[in-house]
C-alpha atoms as a printed R data frame, in Angstrom:
    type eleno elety resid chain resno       x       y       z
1   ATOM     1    CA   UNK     A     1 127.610 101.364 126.354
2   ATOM     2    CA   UNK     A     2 128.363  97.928 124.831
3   ATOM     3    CA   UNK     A     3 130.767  98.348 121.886
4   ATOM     4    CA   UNK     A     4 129.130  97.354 118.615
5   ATOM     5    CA   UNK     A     5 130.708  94.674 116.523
6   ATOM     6    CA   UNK     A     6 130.039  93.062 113.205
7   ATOM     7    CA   UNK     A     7 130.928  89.459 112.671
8   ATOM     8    CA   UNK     A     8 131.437  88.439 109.087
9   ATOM     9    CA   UNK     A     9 131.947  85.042 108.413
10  ATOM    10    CA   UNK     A    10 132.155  83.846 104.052
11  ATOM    11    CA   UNK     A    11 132.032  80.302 104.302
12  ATOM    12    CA   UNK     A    12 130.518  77.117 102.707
13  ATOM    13    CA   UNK     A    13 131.702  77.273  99.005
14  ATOM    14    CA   UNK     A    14 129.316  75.013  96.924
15  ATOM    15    CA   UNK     A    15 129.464  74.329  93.389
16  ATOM    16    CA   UNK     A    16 126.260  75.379  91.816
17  ATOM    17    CA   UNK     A    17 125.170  74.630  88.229
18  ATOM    18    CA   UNK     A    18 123.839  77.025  86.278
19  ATOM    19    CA   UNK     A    19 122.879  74.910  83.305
20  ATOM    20    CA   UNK     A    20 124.904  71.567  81.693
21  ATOM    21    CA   UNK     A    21 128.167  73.737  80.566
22  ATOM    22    CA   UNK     A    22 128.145  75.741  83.699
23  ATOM    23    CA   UNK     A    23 129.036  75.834  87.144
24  ATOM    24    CA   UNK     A    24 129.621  78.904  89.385
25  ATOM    25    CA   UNK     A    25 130.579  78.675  92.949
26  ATOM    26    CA   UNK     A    26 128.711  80.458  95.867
27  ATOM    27    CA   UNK     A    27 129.845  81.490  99.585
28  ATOM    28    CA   UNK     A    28 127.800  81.532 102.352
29  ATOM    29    CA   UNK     A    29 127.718  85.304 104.156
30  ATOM    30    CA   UNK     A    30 127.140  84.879 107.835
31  ATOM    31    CA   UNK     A    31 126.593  88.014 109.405
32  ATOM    32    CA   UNK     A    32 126.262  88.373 113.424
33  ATOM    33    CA   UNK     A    33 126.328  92.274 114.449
34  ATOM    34    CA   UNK     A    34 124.801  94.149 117.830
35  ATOM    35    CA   UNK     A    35 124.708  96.993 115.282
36  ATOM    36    CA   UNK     A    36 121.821  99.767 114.669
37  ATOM    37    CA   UNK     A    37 122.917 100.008 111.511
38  ATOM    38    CA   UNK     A    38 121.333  96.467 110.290
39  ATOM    39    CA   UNK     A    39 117.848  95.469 110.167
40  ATOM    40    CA   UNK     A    40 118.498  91.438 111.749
41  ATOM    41    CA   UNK     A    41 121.605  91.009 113.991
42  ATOM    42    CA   UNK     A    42 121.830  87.282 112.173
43  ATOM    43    CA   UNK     A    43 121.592  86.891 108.843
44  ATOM    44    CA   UNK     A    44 122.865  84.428 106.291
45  ATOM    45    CA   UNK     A    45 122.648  84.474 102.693
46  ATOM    46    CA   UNK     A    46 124.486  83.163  99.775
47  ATOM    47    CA   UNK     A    47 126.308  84.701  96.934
48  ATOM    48    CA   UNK     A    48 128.437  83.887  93.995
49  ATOM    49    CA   UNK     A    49 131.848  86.192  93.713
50  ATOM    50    CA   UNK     A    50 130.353  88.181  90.163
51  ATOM    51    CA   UNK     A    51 127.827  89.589  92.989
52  ATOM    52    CA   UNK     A    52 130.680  90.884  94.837
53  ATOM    53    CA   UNK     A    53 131.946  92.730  91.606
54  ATOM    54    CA   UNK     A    54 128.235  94.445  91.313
55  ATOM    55    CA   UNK     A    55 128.494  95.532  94.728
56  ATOM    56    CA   UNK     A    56 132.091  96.802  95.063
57  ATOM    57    CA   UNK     A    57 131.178  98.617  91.902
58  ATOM    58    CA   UNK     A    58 127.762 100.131  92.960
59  ATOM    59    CA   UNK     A    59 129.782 100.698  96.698
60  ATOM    60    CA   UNK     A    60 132.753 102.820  94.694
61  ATOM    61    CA   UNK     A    61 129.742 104.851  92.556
62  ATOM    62    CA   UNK     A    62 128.451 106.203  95.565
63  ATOM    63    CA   UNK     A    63 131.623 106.977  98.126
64  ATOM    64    CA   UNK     A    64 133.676 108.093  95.381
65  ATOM    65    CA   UNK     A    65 136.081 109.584  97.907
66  ATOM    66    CA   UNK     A    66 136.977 106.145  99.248
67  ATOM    67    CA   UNK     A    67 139.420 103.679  97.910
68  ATOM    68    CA   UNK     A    68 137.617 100.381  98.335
69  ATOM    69    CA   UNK     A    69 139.533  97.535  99.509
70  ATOM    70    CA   UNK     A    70 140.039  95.023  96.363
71  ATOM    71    CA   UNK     A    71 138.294  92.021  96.027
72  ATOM    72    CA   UNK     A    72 140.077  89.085  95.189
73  ATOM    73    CA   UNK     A    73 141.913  88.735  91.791
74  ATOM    74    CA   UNK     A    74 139.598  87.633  89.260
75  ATOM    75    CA   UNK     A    75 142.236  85.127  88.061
76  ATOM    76    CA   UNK     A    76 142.199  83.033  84.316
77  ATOM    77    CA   UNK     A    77 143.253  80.370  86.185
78  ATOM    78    CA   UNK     A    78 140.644  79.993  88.254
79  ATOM    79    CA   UNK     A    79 140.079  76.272  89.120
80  ATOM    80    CA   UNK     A    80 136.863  75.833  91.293
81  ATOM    81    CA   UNK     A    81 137.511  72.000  91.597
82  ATOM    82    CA   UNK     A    82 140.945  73.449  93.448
83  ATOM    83    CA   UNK     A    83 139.751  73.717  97.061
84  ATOM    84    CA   UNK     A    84 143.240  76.068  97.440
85  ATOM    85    CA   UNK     A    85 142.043  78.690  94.668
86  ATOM    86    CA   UNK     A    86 138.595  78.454  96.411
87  ATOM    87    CA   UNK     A    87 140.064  79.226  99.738
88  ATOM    88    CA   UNK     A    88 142.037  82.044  98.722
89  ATOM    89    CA   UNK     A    89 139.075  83.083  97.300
90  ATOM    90    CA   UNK     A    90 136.741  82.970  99.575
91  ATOM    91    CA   UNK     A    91 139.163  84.687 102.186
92  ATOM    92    CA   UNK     A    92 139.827  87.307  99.971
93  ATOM    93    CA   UNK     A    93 135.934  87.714 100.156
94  ATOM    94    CA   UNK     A    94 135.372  87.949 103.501
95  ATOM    95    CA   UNK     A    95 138.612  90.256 104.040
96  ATOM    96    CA   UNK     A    96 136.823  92.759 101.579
97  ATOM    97    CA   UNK     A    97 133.344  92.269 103.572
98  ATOM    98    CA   UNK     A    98 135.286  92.725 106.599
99  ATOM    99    CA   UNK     A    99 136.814  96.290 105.286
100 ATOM   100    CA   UNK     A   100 133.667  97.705 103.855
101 ATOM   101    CA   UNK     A   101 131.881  96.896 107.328
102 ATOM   102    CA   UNK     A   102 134.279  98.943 109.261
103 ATOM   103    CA   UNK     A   103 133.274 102.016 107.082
104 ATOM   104    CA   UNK     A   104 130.435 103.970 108.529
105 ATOM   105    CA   UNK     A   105 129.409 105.932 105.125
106 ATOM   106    CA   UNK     A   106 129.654 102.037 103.584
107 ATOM   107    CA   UNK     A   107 127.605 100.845 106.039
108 ATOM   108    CA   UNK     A   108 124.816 103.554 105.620
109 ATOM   109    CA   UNK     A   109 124.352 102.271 101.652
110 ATOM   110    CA   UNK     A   110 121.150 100.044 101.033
111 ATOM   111    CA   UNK     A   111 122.562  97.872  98.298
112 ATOM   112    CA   UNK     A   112 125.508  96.525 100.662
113 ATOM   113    CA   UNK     A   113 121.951  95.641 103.393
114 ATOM   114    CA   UNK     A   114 120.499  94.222 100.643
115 ATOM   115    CA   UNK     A   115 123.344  91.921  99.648
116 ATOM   116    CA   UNK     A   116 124.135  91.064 102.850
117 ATOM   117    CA   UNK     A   117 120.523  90.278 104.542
118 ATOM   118    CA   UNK     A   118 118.569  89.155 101.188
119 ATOM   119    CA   UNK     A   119 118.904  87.232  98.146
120 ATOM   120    CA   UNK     A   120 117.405  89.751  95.814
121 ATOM   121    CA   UNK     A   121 119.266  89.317  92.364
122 ATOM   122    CA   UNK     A   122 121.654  92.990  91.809
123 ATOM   123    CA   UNK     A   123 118.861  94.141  89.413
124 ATOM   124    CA   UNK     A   124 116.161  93.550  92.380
125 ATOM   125    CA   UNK     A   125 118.083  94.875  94.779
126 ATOM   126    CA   UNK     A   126 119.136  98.022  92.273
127 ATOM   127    CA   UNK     A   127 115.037  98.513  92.154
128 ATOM   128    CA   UNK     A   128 114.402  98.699  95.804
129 ATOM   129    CA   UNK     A   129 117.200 100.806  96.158
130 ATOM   130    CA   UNK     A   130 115.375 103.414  93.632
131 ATOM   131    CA   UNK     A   131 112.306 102.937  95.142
132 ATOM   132    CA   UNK     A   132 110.585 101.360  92.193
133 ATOM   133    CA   UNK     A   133 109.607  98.192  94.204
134 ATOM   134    CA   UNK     A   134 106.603  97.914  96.040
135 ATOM   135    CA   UNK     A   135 108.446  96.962  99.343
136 ATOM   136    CA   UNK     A   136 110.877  99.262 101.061
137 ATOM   137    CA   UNK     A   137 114.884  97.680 102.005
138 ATOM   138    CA   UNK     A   138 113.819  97.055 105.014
139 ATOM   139    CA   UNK     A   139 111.207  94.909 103.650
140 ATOM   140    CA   UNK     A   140 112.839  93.200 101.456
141 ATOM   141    CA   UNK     A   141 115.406  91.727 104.989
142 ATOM   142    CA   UNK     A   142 112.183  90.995 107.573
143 ATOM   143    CA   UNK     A   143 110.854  88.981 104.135
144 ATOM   144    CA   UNK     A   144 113.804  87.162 103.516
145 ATOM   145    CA   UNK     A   145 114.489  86.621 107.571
146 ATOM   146    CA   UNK     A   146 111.001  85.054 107.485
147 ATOM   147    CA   UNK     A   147 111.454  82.904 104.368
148 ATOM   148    CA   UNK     A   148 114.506  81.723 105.885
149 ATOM   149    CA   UNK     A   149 112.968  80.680 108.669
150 ATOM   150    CA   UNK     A   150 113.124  76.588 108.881
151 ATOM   151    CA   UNK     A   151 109.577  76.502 109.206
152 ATOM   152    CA   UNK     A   152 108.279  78.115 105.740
153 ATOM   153    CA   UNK     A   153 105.041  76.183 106.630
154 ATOM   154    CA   UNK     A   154 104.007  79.438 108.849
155 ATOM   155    CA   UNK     A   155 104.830  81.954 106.210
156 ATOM   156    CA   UNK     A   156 102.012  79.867 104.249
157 ATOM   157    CA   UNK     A   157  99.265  80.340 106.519
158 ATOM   158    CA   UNK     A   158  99.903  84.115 107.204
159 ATOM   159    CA   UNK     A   159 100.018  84.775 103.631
160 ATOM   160    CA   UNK     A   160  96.814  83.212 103.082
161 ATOM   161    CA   UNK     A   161  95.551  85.015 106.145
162 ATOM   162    CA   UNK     A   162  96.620  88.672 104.757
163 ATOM   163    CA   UNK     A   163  97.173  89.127 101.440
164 ATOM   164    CA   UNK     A   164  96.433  92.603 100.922
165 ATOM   165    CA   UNK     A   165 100.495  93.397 100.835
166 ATOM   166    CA   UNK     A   166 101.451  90.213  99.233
167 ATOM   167    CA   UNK     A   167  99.112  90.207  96.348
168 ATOM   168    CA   UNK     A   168 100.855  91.048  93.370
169 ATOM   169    CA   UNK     A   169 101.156  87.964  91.932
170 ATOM   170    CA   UNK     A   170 105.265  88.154  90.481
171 ATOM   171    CA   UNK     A   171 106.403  88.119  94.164
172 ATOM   172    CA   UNK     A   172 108.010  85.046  93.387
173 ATOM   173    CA   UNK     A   173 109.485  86.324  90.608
174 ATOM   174    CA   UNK     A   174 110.567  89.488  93.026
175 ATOM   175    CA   UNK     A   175 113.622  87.401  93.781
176 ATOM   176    CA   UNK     A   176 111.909  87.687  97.542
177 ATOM   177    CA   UNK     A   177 110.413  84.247  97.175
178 ATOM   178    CA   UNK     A   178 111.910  80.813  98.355
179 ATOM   179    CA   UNK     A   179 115.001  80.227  95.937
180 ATOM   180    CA   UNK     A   180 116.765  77.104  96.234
181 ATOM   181    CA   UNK     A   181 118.862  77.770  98.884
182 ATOM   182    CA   UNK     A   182 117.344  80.333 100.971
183 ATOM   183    CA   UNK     A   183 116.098  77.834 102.948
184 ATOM   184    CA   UNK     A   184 118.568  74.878 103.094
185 ATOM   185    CA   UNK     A   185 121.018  78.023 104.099
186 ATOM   186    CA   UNK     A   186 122.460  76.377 107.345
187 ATOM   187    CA   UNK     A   187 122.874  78.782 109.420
188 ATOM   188    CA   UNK     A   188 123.617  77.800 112.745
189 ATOM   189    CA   UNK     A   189 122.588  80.405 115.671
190 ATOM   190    CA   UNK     A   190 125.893  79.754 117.830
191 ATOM   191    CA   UNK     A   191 127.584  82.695 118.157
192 ATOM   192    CA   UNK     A   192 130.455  82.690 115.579
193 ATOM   193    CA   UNK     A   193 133.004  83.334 118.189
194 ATOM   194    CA   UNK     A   194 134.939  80.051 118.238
195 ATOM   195    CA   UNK     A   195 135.686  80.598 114.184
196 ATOM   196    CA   UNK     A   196 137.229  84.271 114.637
C-alpha cells in the first residue's frame, strides 16, 4: 500500500491592502497529499495569518484533549516591509500546518478542509460547517477547485447551462465566487518535491 503523505508548502507572502491605512500580508497554502482524507490532492489557496488564529482556535474548541502546536508569535513589532519578520513568519505558519496535518482527529475537522482547499471567509466556512449553507464542505472545495481553474471561461458556460444549483443569486457574495486572487493563485502542478 503506498504510504500517504501530505505536502504543505506556505509560500508567496504578498502585501495586500485592505483600504488606504491598511495593509495585511497573505501566504500562499500549497497543499499536495495522496490522502483520503482530502477532497483535491492539489490545492492552493491564500490566507492572511489572523485566519490562522480563527482556525487554531476553532481546531483547539473541538480536540480539547490536544495541545495544538503554537502559531507564530503575534509580535508588536511586526514589520511586514521586513522580509526577515515575514520569513519567520511564514515558517512558523507552515510548521503549525505541518503539525496539525500529522494529527488524524485534526485532519477529520471540516473547518481545517475548508481553510485549506477554499477561500470561504471564517464566518462562511463556520456556516457550512453547521450546515446552514446550501452547499455541503465538499462543495464548497470541487467549487473553489473549479473557480481556480485558469480557464474560468468554462465555469461560465456550465453555469448558464444548469442553474438549478447555482441560482441563488448571493453566491458571489457566498465567498465561493471569484475573489481577487483565487484565480491569479499560481499554483504550479510540479510536484513540490524539489522545495522539501
Amino acid at each position: 500500500r503506498l504510504q500517504e503523505f501530505v505536502t504543505v508548502l506556505v509560500r508567496d507572502p504578498r502585501t495586500q491592502k485592505e483600504d488606504s491605512w491598511h495593509s495585511y500580508i497573505d501566504y500562499e497554502i500549497f497543499i499536495h497529499t495522496n490522502s483520503m482524507c482530502f477532497t483535491r490532492k492539489t490545492s492552493c489557496v491564500r490566507r492572511r495569518f489572523r485566519e490562522f488564529v480563527w482556525l487554531r482556535q476553532r481546531l483547539q474548541s473541538n480536540a480539547v484533549l490536544i495541545q495544538l502546536p503554537e502559531l507564530p508569535s503575534k509580535t508588536p513589532f511586526f514589520n511586514m516591509n521586513n522580509p526577515h519578520h515575514v520569513d519567520h513568519r511564514r515558517q512558523g505558519l507552515q510548521e503549525f500546518l505541518e503539525k496539525i496535518l500529522q494529527d488524524a482527529l485534526l485532519l477529520s475537522d471540516s473547518r481545517l478542509h475548508l481553510f485549506l482547499q477554499t477561500q470561504l471567509s471564517p464566518e462562511d466556512m463556520e456556516a457550512c460547517v453547521s450546515g446552514q449553507t446550501k452547499y455541503s464542505v465538499a462543495d464548497a472545495i470541487h467549487k473553489f477547485a473549479s473557480l481556480n481553474r485558469r480557464f474560468p471561461i468554462e465555469d461560465e458556460e456550465r453555469k448558464k447551462g444548469k442553474n438549478d444549483a447555482d441560482s441563488d443569486s448571493e453566491s458571489s457574495s457566498s465567498g465561493l465566487g471569484p475573489s481577487d486572487d483565487s484565480i491569479s493563485c499560481g499554483c504550479k502542478a510540479s510536484p513540490a518535491s524539489e522545495e522539501s
